[in-house]
C-alpha positions as CSV (number, residue, x, y, z in Angstrom):
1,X,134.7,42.3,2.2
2,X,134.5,38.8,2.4
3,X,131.1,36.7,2.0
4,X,131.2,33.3,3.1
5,X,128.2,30.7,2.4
6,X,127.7,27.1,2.8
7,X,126.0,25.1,0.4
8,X,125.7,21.1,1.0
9,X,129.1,20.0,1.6
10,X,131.3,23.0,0.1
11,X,131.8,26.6,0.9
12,X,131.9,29.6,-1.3
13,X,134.1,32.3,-0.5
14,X,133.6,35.8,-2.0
15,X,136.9,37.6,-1.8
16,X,137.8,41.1,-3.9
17,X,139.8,38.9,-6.3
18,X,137.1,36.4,-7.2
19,X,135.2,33.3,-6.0
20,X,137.1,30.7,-3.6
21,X,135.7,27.0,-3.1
22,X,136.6,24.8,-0.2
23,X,135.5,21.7,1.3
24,X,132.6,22.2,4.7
25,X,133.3,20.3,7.4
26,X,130.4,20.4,10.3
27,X,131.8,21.3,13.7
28,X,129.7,18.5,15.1
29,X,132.2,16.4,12.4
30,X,134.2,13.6,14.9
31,X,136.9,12.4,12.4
32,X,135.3,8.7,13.2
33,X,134.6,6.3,10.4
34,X,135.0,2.6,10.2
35,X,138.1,1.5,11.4
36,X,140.5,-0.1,9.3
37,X,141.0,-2.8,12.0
38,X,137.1,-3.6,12.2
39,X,135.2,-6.9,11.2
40,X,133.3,-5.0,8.2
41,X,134.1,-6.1,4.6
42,X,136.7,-4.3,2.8
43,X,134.5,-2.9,0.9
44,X,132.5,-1.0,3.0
45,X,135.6,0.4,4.7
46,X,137.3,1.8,1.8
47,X,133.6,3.2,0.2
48,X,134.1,6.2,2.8
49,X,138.0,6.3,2.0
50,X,137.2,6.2,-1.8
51,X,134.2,9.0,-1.4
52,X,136.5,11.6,0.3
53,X,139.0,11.3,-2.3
54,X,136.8,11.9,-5.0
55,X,135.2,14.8,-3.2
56,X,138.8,16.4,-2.4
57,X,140.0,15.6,-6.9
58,X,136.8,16.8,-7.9
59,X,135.9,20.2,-6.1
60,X,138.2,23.0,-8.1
61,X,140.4,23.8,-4.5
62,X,143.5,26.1,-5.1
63,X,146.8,24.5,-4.1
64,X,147.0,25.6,-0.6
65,X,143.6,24.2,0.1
66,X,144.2,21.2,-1.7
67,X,147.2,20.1,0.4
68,X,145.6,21.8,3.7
69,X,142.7,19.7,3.1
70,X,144.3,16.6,2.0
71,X,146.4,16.7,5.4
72,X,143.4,17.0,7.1
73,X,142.1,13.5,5.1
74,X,145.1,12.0,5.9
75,X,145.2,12.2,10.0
76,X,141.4,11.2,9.5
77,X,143.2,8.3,7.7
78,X,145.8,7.3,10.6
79,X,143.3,8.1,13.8
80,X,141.0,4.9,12.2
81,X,144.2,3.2,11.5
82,X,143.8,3.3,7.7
83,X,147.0,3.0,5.7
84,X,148.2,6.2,3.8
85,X,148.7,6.7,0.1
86,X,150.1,9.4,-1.1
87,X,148.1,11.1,-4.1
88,X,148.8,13.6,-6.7
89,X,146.0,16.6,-7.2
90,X,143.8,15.8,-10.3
91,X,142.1,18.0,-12.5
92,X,138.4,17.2,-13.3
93,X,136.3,18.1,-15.9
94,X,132.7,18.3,-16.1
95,X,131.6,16.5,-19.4
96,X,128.2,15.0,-20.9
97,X,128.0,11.7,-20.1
98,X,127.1,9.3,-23.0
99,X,124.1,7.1,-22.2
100,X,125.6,3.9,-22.3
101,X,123.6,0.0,-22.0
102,X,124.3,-1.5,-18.6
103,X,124.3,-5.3,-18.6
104,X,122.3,-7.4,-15.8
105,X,124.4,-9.1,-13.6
106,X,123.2,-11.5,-10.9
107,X,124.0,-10.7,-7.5
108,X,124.1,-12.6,-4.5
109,X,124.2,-11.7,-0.8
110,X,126.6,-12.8,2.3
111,X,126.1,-11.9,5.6
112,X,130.0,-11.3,7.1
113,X,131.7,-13.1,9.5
114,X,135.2,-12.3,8.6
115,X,138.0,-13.2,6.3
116,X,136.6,-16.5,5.1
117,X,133.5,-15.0,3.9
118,X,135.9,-13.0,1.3
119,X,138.0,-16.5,0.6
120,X,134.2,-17.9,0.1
121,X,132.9,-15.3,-2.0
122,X,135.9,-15.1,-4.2
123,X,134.9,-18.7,-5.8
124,X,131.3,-17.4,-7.4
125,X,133.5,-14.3,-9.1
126,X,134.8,-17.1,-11.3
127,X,131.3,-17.4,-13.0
128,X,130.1,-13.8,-13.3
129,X,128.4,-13.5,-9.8
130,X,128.1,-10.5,-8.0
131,X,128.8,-10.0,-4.8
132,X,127.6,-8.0,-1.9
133,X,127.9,-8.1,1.7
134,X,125.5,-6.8,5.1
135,X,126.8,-7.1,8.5
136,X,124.6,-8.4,11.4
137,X,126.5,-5.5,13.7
138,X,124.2,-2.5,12.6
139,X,123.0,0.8,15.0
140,X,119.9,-0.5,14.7
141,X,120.5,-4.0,16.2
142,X,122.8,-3.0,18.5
143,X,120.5,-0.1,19.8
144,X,117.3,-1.9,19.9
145,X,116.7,-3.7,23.1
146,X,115.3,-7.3,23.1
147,X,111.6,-7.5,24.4
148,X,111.8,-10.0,27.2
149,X,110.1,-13.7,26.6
150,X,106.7,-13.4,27.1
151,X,105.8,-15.8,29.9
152,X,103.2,-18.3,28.5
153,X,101.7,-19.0,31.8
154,X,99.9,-15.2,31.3
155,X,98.5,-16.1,27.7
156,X,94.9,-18.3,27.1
157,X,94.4,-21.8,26.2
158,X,94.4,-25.7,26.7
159,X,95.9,-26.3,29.9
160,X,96.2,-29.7,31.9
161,X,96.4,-29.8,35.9
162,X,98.0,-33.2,37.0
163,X,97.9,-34.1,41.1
164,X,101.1,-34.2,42.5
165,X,100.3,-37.5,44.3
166,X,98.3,-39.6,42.2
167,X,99.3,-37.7,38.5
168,X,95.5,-37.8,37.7
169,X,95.0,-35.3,35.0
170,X,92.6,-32.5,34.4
171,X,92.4,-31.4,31.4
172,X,90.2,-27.8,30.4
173,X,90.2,-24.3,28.5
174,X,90.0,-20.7,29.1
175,X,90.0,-17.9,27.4
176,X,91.5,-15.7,30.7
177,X,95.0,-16.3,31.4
178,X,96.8,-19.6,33.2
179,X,97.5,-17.4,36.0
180,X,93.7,-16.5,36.9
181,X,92.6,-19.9,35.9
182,X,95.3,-21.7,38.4
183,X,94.8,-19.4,41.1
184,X,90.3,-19.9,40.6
185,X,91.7,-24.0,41.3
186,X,93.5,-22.8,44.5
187,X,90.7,-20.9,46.2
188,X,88.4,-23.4,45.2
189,X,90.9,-26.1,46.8
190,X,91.3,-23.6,50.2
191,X,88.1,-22.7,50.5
192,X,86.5,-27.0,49.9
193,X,84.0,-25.4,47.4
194,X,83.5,-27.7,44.1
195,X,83.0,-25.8,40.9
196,X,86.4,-27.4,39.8
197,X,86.6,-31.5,39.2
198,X,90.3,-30.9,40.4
199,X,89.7,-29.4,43.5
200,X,87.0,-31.5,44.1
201,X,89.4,-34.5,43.8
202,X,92.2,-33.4,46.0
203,X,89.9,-32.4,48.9
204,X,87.9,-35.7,48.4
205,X,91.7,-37.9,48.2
206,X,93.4,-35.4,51.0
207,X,96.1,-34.7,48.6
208,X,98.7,-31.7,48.6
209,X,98.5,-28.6,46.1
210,X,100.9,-27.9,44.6
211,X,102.8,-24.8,42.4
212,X,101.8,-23.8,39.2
213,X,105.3,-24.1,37.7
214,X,104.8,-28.2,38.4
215,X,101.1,-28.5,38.5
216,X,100.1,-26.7,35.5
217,X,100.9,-27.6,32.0
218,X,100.3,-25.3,29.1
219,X,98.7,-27.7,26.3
220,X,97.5,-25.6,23.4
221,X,97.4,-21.5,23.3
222,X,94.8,-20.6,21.7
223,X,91.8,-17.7,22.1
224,X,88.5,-18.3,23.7
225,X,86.2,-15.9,25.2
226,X,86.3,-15.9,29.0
227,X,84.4,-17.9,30.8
């Protein structure tokens, strides 16, 4: 009878002859991590590479399942274009780490563009710096969708009306947006009713309306109660 059970990323086979360990893989697992051939730092490419080796030398794997799994790292390796080395099985011990004093270092951060950021970087190692690098080309830039410029003729403010004939300027405030205030001047204009000094003008001086685009100028956003 065999008795198999999963437990974080190994699983435990019970056979008649004793206890097997193996790596688990999920079957949702794609074999995709950051290709060699990506604009990352070098660094964060091989931190994958450099985990799944330790994971392989450290798990006590029989023979078989050491080189079964390690061909299985290896074509992971060459479908994200990684080059290849060739390792020899290592035997690990668990041991009681000594606490030990870690020394302060300073650190400093680079956003990476490429290849020159290393060449950059490289000088500050000369005096003790340490280095680490972030990448503008995360999920969650690249899955979150820009809001679209908010139009600033639908916000509240100081706005300025100037005649398209004479340039005669009208300057006022409101706390609804341009929109509804422009479009109160047009009726007003259409309908030769005066409880606006710029419509009052144009009908008085026969001059042409024009669009809000070129007649209205946002001065000042600010808030104000309506009026």
């Amino acid at each position: 009878m065999c008795v198999l059970i999963f437990y974080l990323d190994i699983s435990i086979h019970r056979t008649p002859t004793g206890m097997k360990t193996s790596i688990y893989r999920k079957p949702t697992f794609t074999d995709t991590i950051i290709p060699y051939t990506s604009n990352h730092p070098t660094q964060h490419k091989y931190t994958t590479v450099k985990f799944l080796y330790n994971r392989l030398n450290t798990h006590d794997l029989g023979k078989e399942e050491h080189e079964h799994k390690l061909n299985i790292f290896h074509n992971l390796l060459h479908n994200n274009s990684f080059p290849i080395k060739h390792q020899k099985p290592q035997i690990h011990t668990l041991a009681q780490e000594k606490p030990s004093h870690t020394p302060k270092h300073r650190w400093a951060t680079f956003t990476y563009v490429g290849k020159e950021t290393s060449y950059i970087t490289n000088i500050f190692r000369q005096i003790d710096l340490r280095i680490a690098f972030r990448t503008n080309n995360t999920i969650g830039n690249l899955l979150t969708q820009n809001k679209p410029p908010l139009d600033k003729f639908s916000l509240s403010g100081v706005y300025k009306l100037a005649c398209p004939e004479c340039h005669k300027a009208y300057v006022g405030q409101t706390g609804r947006s341009f929109n509804i205030r422009y479009n109160q001047h047009r009726q007003a204009f259409r309908n030769n009713s005066h409880p606006y000094s710029f419509a009052k003008h144009l009908n008085e001086e026969a001059h042409s309306f024009g669009t809000y685009t070129t007649l209205c100028r946002c001065c000042n956003i600010t808030k104000k109660e309506p009026t």
